[in-house]
C-alpha positions in Angstrom: 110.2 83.7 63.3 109.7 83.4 67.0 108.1 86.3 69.0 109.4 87.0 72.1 107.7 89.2 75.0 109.9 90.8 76.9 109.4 93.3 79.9 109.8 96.6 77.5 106.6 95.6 76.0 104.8 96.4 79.0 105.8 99.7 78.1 103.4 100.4 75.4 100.6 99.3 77.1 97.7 102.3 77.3 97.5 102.9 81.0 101.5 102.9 81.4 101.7 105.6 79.1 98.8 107.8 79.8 98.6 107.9 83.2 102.3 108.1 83.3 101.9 111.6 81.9 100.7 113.3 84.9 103.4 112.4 86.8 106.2 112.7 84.3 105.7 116.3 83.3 106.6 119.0 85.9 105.8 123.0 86.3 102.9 122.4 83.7 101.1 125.9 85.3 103.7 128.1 84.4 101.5 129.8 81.7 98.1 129.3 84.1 98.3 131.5 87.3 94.1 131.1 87.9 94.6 127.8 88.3 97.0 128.2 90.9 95.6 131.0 92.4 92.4 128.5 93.6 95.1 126.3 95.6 93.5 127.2 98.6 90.2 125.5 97.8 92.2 122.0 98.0 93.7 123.0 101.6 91.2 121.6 103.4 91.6 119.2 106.9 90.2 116.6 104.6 94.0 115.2 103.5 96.1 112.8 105.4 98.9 113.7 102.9 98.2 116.9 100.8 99.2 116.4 97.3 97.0 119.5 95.4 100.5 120.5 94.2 100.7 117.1 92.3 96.9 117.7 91.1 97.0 120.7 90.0 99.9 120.0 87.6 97.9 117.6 86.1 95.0 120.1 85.4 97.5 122.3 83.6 98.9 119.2 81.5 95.6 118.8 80.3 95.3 122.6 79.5 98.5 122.3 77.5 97.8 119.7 75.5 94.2 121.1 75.0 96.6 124.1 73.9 98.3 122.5 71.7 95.2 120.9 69.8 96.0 117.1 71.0 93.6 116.4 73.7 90.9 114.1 73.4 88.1 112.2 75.2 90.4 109.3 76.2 92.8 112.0 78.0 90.0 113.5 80.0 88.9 109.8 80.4 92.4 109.6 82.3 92.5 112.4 83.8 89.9 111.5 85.9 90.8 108.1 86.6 94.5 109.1 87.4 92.8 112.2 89.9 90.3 109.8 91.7 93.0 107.4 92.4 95.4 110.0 93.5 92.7 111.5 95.8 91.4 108.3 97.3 94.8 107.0 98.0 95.6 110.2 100.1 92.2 111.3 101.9 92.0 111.3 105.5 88.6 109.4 104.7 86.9 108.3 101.5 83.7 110.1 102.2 85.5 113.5 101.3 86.1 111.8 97.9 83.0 113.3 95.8 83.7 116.8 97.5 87.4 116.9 96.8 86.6 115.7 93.4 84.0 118.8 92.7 86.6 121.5 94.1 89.2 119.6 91.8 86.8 120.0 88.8 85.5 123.8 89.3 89.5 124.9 89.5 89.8 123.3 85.6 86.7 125.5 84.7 87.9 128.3 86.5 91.3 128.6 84.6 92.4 130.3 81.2 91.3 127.6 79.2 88.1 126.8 80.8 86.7 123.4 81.7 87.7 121.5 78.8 87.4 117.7 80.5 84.5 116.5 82.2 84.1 114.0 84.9 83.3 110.2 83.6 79.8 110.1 82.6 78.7 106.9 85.4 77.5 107.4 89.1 80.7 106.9 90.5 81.6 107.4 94.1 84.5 106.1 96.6 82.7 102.5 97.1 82.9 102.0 93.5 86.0 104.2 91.9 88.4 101.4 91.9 85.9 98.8 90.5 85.5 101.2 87.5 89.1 102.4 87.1 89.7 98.6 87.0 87.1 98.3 84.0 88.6 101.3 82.2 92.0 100.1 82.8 91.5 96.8 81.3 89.2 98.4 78.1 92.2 100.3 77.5 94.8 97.5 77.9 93.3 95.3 75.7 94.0 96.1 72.3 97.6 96.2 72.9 97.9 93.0 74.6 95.4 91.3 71.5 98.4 92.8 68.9 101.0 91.1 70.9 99.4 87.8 70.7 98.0 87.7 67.1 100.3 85.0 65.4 101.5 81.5 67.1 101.9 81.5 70.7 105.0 83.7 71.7 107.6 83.1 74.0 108.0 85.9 77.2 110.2 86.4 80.2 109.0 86.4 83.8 108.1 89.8 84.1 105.8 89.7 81.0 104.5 86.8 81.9 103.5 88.1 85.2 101.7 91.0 83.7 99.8 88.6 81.2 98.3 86.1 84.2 97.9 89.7 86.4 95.5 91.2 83.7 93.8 87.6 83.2 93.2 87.5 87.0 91.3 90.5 87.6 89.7 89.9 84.1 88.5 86.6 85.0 87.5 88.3 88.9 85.0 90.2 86.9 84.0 88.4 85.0 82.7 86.0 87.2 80.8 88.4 89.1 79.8 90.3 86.1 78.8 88.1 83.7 79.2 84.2 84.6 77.5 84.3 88.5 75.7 87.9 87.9 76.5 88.3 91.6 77.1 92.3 91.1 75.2 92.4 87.5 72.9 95.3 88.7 75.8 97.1 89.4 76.7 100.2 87.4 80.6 98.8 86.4 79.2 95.8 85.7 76.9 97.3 82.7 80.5 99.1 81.7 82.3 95.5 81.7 79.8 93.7 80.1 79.0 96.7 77.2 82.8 96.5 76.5 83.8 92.6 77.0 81.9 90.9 74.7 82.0 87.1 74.0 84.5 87.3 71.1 86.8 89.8 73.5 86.4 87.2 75.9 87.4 84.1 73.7 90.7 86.2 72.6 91.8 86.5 75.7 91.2 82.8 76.6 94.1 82.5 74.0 96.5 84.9 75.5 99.7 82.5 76.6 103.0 82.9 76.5 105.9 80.0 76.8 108.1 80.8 79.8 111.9 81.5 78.7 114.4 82.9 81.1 117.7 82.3 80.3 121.1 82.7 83.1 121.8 86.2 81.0 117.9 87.5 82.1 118.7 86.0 85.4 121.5 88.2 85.8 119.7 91.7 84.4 117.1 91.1 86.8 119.6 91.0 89.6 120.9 94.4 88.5 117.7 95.9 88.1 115.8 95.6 91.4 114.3 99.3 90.6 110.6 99.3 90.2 109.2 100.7 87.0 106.0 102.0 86.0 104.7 98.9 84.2 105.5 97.0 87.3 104.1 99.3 89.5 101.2 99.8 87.7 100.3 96.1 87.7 101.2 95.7 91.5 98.7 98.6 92.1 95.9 96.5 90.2 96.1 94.2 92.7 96.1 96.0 95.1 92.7 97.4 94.6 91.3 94.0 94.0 92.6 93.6 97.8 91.1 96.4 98.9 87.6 95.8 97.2 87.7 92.0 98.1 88.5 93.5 102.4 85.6 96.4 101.6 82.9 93.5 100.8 84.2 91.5 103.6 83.6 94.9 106.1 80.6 95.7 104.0 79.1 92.6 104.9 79.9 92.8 108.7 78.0 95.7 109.2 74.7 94.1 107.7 75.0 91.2 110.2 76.1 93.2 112.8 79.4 91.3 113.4 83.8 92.8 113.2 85.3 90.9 110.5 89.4 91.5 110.5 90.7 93.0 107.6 92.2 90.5 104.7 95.4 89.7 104.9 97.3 90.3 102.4 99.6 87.3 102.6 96.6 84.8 101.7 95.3 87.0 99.0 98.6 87.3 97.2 98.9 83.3 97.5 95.6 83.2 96.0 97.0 85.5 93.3 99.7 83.6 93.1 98.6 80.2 92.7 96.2 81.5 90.2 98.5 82.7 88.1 101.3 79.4 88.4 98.3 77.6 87.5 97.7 79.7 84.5 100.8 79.6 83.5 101.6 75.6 84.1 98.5 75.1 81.8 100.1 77.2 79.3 102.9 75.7 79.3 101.7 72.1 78.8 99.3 73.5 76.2 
């Protein structure tokens, strides 16, 4: 029987679901007033938009579901993933990052429950959050992706097919620099990639391919869905942070040779993305 991977599949990926969480459940401090009470520690100049509303909901989703005896590692593990990201994307500058992160920290030990998540056990600050979000993100990923693609290679539709060549990308990006060139080896998310990736991980997902199908009916659905959902968003915002890391080296290495390199624009990258993935996918298909 053919298997066909379709765009709900996306929806059982890991990181959709988890991180999803945080945002999805609202007025989680009902039951928590000294959480709330320590608002004013996240009031600080330090925002360019202040979201400590949207954080501290988060902190009390934790709390209940440490409440209700179904919280875990890998939920603290995203909790801190889904804070940094949420902080970094609205500081007024990244160097407030660590700071914001310790205020955000002492409120969850402060509360009724006490602290019952701990920040991620790596040196991790705001020049190298995203590159080990990106490394988590794809850890977690991965087993559901390897149970979609265990028999004969499955058919999918575009936006599935997308997704696949998207993870594969910023796979492949790291592990170039990781493990192939050892250009960032030394560096701390690099031990983290190349602990979890191992040669058999990397040889299944050399085999992850999907035949392109799309059909005048999926046509159609697509034109009446032009909403953006999480799984879409989600992968969008992947690549986006490999934009952003690939324009931080560029600046990075400006300032050592004393020279103003322009930021990246973001037409060429997503061509480079882009071509990437078409030729990913035109191998697949001729495979």
């Amino acid at each position: 029987m053919e298997v066909f991977l379709e765009k709900s599949k996306l929806d059982s990926l890991n990181t959709i679901i988890n991180y999803d969480n945080f945002d999805k459940y609202k007025n989680n401090c009902y039951n928590y007033p000294n959480i709330t009470t320590l608002k004013y520690l996240l009031g600080g100049n330090f925002w360019g938009k202040n979201i400590s509303d949207e954080l501290l909901n988060a902190l009390c989703y934790v709390y209940k579901r440490h409440k209700d005896d179904t919280l875990d590692r890998n939920i603290c593990n995203y909790l801190y993933y889904w804070l940094g990201s949420k902080v970094l994307t609205n500081l007024r500058h990244t160097y407030f990052f660590f700071d914001v992160l310790k205020k955000i920290y002492y409120i969850l030990s402060r509360g009724e429950r006490g602290q019952v998540c701990d920040p991620a056990g790596y040196n991790i600050y705001h020049h190298n959050f995203h590159k080990f979000k990106l490394v988590y993100d794809l850890s977690e990923d991965y087993e559901t992706y390897k149970s979609h693609f265990s028999g004969i290679m499955p058919s999918c539709d575009k936006d599935y097919d997308e997704a696949i060549q998207s993870y594969k990308y910023l796979y492949n990006d790291l592990r170039k620099k990781c493990t192939i060139e050892r250009t960032n080896y030394y560096e701390p998310y690099c031990q983290a990639f190349n602990e979890y990736f191992t040669e058999e991980k990397n040889a299944q997902i050399s085999l992850w391919k999907c035949q392109l199908r799309e059909d005048k009916q999926e046509v159609q659905q697509l034109e009446k869905e032009p909403g953006e959902d999480a799984a879409t968003k989600h992968i969008q915002e992947e690549l986006e942070v490999v934009r952003q890391q690939v324009q931080e080296d560029s600046v990075q290495t400006a300032q050592h040779s004393r020279t103003i390199v322009s930021y990246l624009n973001k037409d060429v990258f997503d061509e480079v993305v882009i071509s990437s993935a078409s030729e990913e996918s035109s191998r697949s298909t001729t495979t």
